[in-house]
N, C-alpha and C positions, 0 to 999 in steps of 0.2 A: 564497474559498479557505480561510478560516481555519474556516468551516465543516465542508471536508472534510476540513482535516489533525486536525481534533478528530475526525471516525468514525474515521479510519484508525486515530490513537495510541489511540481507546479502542477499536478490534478488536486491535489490538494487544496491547493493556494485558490485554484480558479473556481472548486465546487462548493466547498466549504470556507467560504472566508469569513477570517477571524480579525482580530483588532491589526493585522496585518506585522505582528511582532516576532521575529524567529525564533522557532524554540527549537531544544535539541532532538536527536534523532530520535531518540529514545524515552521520548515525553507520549505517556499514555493518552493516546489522542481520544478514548471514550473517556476516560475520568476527566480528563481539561475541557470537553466539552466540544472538541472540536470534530467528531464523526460521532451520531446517534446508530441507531440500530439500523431504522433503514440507511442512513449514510454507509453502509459497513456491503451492504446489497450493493449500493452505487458502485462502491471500490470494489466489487468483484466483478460484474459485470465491465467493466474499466479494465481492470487485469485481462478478462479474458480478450477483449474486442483490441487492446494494445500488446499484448503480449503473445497472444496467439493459442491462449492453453487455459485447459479446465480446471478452475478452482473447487477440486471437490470437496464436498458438505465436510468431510473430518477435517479437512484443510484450514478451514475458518473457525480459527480460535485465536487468543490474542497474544499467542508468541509468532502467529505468522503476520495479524493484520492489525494488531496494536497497537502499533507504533512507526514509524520512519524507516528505522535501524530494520525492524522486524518484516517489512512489509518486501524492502530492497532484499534483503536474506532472502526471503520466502521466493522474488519473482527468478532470483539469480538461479536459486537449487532448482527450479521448476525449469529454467532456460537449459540448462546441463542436463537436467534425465532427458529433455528433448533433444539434447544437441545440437541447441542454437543458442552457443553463448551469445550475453548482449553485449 
């Protein structure tokens, strides 16, 4: 796990850079400003092309891509129905 919340904060860090201040995992990255809507498109197409799997349309809502905490949950459950833990 701590493997994948490091790609996600450094796709993060590298697409969307912010005043460069760490926040926690669980900091609503659309209300803080730091993923807009197309940004939210970025991060799925990024999931799929790093992770190996399809982020489907019901999938993208902001318990699974809201936040840090949220996003590492979401690619971890999605690595185990595939059956390739990361």
């Amino acid at each position: 796990m701590a493997a994948t919340e490091s790609m996600v904060r450094e796709f993060i860090a590298n697409t969307f850079p912010t005043d460069g201040s760490e926040y926690p995992g669980d900091t609503d990255l659309l209300q803080a400003g730091i993923i807009d809507s197309i940004g939210v498109l970025t991060l799925v197409t990024w999931l799929e092309e790093a992770f190996g799997f399809v982020v489907d349309d019901e999938d993208v809502v902001p318990e699974n891509l809201g936040s840090v905490d949220g996003i590492t949950a979401y690619v971890e459950r999605k690595l185990q129905e595939a059956g390739n833990p990361a």
